[in-house]
N, CA, C and O atoms as a Maestro MAE file, in Angstrom:
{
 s_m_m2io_version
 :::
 2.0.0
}

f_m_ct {
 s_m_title
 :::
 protein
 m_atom[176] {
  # First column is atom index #
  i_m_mmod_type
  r_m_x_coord
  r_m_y_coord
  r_m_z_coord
  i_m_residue_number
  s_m_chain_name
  s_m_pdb_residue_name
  s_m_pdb_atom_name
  i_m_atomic_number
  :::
  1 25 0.832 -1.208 0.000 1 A "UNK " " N  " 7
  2 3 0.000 0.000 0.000 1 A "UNK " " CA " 6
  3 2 0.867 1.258 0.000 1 A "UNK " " C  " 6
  4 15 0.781 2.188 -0.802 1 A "UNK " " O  " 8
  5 25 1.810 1.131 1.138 2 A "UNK " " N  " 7
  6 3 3.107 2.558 0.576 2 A "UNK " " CA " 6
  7 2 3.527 2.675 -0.242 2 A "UNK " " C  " 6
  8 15 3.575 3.870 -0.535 2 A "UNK " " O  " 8
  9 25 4.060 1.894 -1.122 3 A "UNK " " N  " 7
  10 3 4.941 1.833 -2.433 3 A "UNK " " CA " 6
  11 2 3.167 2.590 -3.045 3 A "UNK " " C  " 6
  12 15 2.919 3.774 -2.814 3 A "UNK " " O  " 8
  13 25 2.621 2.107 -3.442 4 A "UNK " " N  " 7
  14 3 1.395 2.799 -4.071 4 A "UNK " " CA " 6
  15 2 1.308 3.993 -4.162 4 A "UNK " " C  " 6
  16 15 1.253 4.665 -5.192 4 A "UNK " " O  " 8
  17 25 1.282 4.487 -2.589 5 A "UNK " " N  " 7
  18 3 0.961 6.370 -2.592 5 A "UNK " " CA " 6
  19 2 2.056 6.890 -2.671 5 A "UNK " " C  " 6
  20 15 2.037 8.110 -2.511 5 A "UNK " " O  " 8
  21 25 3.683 6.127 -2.987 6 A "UNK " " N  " 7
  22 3 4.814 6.727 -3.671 6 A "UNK " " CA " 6
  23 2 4.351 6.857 -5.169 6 A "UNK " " C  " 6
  24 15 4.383 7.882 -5.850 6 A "UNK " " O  " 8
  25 25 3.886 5.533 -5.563 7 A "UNK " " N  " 7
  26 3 3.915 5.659 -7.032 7 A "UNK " " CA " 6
  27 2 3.233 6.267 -7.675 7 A "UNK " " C  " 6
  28 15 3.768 6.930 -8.563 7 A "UNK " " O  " 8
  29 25 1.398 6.331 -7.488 8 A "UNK " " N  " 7
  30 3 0.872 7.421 -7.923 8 A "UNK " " CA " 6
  31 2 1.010 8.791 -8.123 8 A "UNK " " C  " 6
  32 15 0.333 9.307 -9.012 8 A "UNK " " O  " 8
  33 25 2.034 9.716 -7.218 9 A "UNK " " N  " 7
  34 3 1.877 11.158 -7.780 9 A "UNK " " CA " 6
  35 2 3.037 10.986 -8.424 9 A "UNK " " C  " 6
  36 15 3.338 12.132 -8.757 9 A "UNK " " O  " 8
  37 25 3.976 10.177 -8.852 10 A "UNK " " N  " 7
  38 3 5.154 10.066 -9.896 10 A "UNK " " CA " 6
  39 2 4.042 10.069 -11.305 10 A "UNK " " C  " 6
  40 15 3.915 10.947 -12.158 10 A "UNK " " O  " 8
  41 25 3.472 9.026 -11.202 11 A "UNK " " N  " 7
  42 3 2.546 9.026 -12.770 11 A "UNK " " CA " 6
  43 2 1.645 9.826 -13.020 11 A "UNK " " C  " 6
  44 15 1.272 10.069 -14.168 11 A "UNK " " O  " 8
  45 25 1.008 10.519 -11.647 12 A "UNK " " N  " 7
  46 3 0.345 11.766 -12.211 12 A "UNK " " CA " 6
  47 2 1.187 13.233 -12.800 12 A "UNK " " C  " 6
  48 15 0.902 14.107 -13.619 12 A "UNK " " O  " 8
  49 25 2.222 12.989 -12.006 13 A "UNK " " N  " 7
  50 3 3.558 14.274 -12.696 13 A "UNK " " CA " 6
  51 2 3.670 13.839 -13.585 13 A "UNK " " C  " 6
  52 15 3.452 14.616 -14.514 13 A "UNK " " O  " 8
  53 25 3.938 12.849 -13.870 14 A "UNK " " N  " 7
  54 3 5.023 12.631 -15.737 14 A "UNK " " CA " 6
  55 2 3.765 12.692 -16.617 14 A "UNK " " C  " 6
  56 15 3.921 13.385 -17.623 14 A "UNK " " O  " 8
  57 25 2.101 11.918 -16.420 15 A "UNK " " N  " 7
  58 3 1.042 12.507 -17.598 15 A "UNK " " CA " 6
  59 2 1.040 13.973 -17.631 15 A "UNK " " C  " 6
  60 15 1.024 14.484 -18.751 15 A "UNK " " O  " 8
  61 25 1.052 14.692 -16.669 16 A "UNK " " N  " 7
  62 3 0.914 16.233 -16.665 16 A "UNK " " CA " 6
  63 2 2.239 16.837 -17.800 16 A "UNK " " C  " 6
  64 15 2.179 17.555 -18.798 16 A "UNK " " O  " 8
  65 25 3.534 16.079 -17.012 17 A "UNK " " N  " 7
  66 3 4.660 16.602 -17.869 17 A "UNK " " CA " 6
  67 2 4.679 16.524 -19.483 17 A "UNK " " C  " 6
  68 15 4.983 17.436 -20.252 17 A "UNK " " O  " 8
  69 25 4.245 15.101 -19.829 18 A "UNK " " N  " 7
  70 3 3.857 14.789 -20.889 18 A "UNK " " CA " 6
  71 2 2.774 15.674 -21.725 18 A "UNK " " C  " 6
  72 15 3.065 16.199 -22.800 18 A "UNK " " O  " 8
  73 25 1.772 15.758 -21.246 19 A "UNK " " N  " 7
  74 3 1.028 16.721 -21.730 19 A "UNK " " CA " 6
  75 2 1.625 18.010 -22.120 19 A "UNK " " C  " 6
  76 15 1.512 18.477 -23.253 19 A "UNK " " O  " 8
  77 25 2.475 18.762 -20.833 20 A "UNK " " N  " 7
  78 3 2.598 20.132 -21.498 20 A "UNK " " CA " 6
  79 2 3.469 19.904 -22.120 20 A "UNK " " C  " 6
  80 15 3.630 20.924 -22.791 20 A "UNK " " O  " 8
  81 25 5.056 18.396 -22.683 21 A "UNK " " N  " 7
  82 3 5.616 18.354 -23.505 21 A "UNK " " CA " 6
  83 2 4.533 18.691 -24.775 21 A "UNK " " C  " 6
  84 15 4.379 19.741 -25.399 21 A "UNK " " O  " 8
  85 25 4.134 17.931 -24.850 22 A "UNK " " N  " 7
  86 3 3.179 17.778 -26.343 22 A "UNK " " CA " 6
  87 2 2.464 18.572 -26.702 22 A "UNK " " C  " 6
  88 15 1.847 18.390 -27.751 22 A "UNK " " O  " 8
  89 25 2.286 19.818 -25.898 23 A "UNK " " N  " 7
  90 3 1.557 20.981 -26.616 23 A "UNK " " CA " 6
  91 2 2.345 22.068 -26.737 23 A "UNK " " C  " 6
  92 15 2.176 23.119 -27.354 23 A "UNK " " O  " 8
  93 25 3.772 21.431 -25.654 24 A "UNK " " N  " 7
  94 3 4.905 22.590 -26.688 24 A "UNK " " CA " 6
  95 2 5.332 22.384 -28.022 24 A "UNK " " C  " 6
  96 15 5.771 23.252 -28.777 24 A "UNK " " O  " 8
  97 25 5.173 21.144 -28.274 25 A "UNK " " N  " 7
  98 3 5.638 20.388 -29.662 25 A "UNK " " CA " 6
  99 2 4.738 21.020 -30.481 25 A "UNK " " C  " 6
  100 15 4.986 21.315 -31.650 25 A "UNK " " O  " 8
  101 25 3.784 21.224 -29.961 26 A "UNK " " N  " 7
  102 3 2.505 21.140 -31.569 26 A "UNK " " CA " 6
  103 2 2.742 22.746 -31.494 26 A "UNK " " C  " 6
  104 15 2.972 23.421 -32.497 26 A "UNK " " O  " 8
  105 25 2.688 23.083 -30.652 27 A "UNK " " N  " 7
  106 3 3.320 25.178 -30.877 27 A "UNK " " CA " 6
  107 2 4.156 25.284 -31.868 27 A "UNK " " C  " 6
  108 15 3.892 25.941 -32.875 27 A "UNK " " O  " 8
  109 25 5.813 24.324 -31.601 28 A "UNK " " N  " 7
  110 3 6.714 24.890 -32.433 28 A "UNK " " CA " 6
  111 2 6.455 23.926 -33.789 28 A "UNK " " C  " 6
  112 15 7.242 24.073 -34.724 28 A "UNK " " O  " 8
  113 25 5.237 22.822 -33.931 29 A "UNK " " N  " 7
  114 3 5.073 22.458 -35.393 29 A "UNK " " CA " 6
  115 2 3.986 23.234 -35.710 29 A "UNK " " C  " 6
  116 15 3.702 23.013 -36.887 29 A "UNK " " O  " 8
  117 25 3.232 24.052 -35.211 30 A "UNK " " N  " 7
  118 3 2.888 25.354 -36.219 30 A "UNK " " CA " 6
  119 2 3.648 26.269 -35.865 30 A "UNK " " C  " 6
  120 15 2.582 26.493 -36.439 30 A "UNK " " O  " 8
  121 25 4.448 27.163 -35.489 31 A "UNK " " N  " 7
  122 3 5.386 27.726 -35.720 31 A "UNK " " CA " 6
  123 2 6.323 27.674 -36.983 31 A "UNK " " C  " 6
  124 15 6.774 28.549 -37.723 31 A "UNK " " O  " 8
  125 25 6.463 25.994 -36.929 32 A "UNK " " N  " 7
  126 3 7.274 26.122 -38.059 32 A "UNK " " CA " 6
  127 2 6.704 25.936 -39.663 32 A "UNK " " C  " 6
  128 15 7.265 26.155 -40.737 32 A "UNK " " O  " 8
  129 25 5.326 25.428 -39.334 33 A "UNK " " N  " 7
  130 3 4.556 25.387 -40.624 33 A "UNK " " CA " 6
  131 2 4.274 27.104 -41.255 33 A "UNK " " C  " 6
  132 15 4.405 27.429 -42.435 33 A "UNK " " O  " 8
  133 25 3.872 28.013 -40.133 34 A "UNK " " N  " 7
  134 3 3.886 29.110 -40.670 34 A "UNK " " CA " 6
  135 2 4.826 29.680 -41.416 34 A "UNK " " C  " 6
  136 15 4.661 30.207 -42.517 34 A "UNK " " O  " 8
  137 25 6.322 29.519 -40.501 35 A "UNK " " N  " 7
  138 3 7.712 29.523 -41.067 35 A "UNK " " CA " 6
  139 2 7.918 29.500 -42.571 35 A "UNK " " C  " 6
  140 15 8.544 30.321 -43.242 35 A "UNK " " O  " 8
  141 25 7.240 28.345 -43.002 36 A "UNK " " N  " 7
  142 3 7.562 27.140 -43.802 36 A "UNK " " CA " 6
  143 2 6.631 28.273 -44.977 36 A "UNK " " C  " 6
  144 15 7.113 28.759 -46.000 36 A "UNK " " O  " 8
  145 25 5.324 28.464 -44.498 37 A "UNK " " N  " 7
  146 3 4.527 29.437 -45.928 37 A "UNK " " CA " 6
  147 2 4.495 30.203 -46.083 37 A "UNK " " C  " 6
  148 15 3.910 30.668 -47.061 37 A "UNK " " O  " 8
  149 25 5.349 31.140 -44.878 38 A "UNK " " N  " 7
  150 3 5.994 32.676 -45.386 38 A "UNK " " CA " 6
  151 2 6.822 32.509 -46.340 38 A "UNK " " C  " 6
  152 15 6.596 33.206 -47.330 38 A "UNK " " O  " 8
  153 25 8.001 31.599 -46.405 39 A "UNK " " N  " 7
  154 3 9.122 31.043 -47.133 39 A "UNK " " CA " 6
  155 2 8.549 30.975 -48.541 39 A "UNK " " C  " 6
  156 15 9.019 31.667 -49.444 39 A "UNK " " O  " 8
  157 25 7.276 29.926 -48.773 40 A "UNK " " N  " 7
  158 3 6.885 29.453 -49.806 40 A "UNK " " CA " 6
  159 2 6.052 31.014 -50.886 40 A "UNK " " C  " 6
  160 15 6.024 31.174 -52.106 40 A "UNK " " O  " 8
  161 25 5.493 31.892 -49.751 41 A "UNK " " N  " 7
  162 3 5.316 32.745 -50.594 41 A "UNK " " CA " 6
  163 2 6.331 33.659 -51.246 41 A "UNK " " C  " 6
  164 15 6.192 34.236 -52.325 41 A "UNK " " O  " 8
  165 25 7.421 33.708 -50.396 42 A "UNK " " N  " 7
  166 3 8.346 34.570 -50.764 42 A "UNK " " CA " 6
  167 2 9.420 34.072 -51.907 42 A "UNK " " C  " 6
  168 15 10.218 34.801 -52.495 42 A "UNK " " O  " 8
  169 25 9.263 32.778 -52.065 43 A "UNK " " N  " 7
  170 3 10.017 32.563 -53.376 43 A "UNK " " CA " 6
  171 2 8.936 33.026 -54.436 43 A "UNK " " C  " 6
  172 15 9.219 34.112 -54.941 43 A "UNK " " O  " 8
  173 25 7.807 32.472 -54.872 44 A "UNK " " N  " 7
  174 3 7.093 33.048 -55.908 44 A "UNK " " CA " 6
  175 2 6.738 33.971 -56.070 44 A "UNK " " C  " 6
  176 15 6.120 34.223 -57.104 44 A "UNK " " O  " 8
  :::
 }
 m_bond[175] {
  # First column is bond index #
  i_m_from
  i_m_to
  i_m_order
  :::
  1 1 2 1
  2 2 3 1
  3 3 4 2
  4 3 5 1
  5 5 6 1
  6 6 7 1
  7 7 8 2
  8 7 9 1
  9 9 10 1
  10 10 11 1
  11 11 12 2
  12 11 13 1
  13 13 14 1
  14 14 15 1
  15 15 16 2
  16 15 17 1
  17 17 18 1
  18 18 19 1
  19 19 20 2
  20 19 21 1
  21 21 22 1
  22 22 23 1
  23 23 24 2
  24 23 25 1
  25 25 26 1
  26 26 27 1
  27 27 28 2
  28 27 29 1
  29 29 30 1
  30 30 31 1
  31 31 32 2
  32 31 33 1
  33 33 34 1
  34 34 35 1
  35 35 36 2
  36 35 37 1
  37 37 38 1
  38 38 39 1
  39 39 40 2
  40 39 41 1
  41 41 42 1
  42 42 43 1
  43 43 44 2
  44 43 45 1
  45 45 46 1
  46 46 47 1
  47 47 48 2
  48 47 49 1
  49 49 50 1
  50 50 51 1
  51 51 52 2
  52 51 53 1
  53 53 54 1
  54 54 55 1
  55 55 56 2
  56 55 57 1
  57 57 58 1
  58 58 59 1
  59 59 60 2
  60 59 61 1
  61 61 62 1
  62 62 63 1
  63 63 64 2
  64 63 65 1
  65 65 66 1
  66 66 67 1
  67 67 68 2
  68 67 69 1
  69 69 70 1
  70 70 71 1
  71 71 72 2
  72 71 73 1
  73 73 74 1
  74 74 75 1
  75 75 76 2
  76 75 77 1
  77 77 78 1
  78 78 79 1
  79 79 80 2
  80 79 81 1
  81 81 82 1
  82 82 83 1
  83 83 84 2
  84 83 85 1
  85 85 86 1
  86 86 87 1
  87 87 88 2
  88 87 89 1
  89 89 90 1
  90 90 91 1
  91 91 92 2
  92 91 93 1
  93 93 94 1
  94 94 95 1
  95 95 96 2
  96 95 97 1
  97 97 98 1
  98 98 99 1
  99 99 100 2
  100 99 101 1
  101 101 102 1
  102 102 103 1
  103 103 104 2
  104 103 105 1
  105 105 106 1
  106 106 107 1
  107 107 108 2
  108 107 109 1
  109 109 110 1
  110 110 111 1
  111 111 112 2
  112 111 113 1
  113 113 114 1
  114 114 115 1
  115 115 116 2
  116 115 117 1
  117 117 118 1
  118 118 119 1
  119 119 120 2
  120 119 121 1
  121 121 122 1
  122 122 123 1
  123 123 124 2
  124 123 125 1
  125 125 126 1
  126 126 127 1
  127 127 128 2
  128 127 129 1
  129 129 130 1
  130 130 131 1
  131 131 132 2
  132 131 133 1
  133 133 134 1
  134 134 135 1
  135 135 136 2
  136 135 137 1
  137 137 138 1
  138 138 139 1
  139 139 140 2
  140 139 141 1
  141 141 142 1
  142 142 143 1
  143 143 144 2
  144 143 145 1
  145 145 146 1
  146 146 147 1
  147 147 148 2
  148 147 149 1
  149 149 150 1
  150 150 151 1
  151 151 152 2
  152 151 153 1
  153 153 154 1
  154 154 155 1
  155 155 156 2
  156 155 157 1
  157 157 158 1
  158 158 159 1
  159 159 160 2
  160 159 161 1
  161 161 162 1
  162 162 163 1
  163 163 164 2
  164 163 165 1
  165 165 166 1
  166 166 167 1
  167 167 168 2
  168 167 169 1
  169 169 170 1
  170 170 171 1
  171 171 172 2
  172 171 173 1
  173 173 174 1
  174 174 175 1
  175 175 176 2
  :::
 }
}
């Protein structure tokens, strides 16, 4: 039962961590998609 209420707020931190990894990711992949069609207009 101790090992338990060690282990649970470890896995509730790392889904949380995880989460705000992955919505920093998707920021800088539109970031860089915008990047990407400023670029595309500016060659043509």
């Amino acid at each position: 039962m101790f090992s338990v209420l060690i282990f649970v707020p470890f896995v509730v931190y790392f889904t949380y961590l995880a989460r705000k990894v992955s919505k920093i990711l998707e920021r800088i992949d539109r970031r860089q998609e915008i990047i990407e069609n400023k670029d595309d207009t500016r060659k043509e």
